[in-house]
C-alpha positions, 0 to 999 in steps of 0.5 A, spaced: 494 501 471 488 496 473 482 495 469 481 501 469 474 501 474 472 498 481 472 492 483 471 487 489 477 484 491 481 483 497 485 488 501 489 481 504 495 481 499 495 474 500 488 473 497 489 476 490 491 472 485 491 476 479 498 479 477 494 487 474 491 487 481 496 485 486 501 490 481 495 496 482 495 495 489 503 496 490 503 501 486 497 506 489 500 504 497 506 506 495 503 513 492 499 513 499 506 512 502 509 517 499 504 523 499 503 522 508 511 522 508 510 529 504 504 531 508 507 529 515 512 535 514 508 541 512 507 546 516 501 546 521 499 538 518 494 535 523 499 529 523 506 529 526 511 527 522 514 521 526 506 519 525 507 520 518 513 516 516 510 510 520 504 509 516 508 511 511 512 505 513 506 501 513 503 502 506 510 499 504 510 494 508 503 492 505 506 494 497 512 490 498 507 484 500 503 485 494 509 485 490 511 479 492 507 474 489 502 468 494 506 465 499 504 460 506 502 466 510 495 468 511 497 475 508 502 473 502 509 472 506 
């Protein structure tokens, strides 16, 4: 997904415009979600498991901000 090398662009999903960015992002934070869950609830992690499903919970808040297209708040809600 993406364009396939680095670019400059805003981690506020408000901010970013182009459809294959925003798409990029939801999908990578809800890769990056889904491996702390899992890493949470190996044994002897360095993070707990309520730790773990709390950042997990943020990264998809953050996927579902990027899905959602621009809106009237300053981060795209």
């Amino acid at each position: 997904m993406g364009y396939g090398f680095r670019t400059l662009a805003s981690s506020r999903p408000g901010s970013v415009t182009c459809l294959a960015c925003r798409e990029h992002a939801r999908a990578e934070h809800l890769r990056l979600a889904g491996e702390i869950e899992r890493l949470g609830g190996m044994p002897g992690a360095v993070i707990t498991g309520a730790r773990a499903r709390q950042v997990a919970q943020h990264h998809r808040d953050l996927a579902r901000r990027f899905s959602c297209g621009r809106g009237s708040g300053p981060d795209g809600v």
